[in-house]
N, C-alpha and C positions, 0 to 999 in steps of 0.2 A: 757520685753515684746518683743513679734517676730515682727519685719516690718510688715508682713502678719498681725498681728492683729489690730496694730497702723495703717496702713493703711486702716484696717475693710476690709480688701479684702478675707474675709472668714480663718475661722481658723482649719488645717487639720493635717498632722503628718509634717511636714514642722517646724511649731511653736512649737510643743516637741519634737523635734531633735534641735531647735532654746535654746529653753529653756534647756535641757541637759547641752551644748554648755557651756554655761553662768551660770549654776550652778556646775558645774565642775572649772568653773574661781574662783568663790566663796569660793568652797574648797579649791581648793589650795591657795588662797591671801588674804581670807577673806572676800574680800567684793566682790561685780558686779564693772564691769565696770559703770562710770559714779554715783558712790554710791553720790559722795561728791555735786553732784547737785541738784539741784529741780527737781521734778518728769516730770514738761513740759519740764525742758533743757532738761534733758538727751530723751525725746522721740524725742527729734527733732534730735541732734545726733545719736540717732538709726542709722533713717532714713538718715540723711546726709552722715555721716560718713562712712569710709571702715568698715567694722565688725571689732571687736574687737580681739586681739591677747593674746595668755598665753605668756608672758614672763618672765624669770626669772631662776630660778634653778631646772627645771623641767626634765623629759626624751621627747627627740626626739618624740616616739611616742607618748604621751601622749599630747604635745603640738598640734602635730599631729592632732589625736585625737579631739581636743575643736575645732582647724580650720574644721575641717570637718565639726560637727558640726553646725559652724558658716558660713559655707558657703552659701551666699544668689542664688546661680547659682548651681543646682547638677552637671554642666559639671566641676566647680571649685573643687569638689571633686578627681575627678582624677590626676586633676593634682597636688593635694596637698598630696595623697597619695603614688602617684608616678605607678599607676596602667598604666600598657600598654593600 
């Protein structure tokens, strides 16, 4: 679930570029981030925590790619893509 929704602060294309993000991690690792909690733990971590990272045996862009994603700031998008 997107912080935007968990927070109920209205849900827009924010939360399915959120949810892409986090379904992309799933394909590639199997599971979501935070699979192995209770469903209150892991929303509190949503919200607490830094977003969540692809790591592992993946390509650059593609990691790339789920950051984007996952970025809770669209100015964090730039810089993760490297866009002037």
């Amino acid at each position: 679930m997107s912080p935007e929704a968990i927070k109920q602060s209205g849900y827009d294309h924010k939360a399915d570029i959120w949810s892409l993000g986090i379904t992309a991690i799933e394909f590639a690792k199997g599971e979501s981030p935070y699979a192995e909690l209770r469903p209150m733990n892991a929303l509190f971590l949503i919200l607490k925590n830094p977003s969540p990272i692809l790591d592992g045996n993946f390509s650059e862009p593609f990691k790339d790619f789920v950051a984007a994603c996952l970025a809770r700031d669209p100015r964090e998008v730039r810089l993760l893509l490297h866009f002037p």
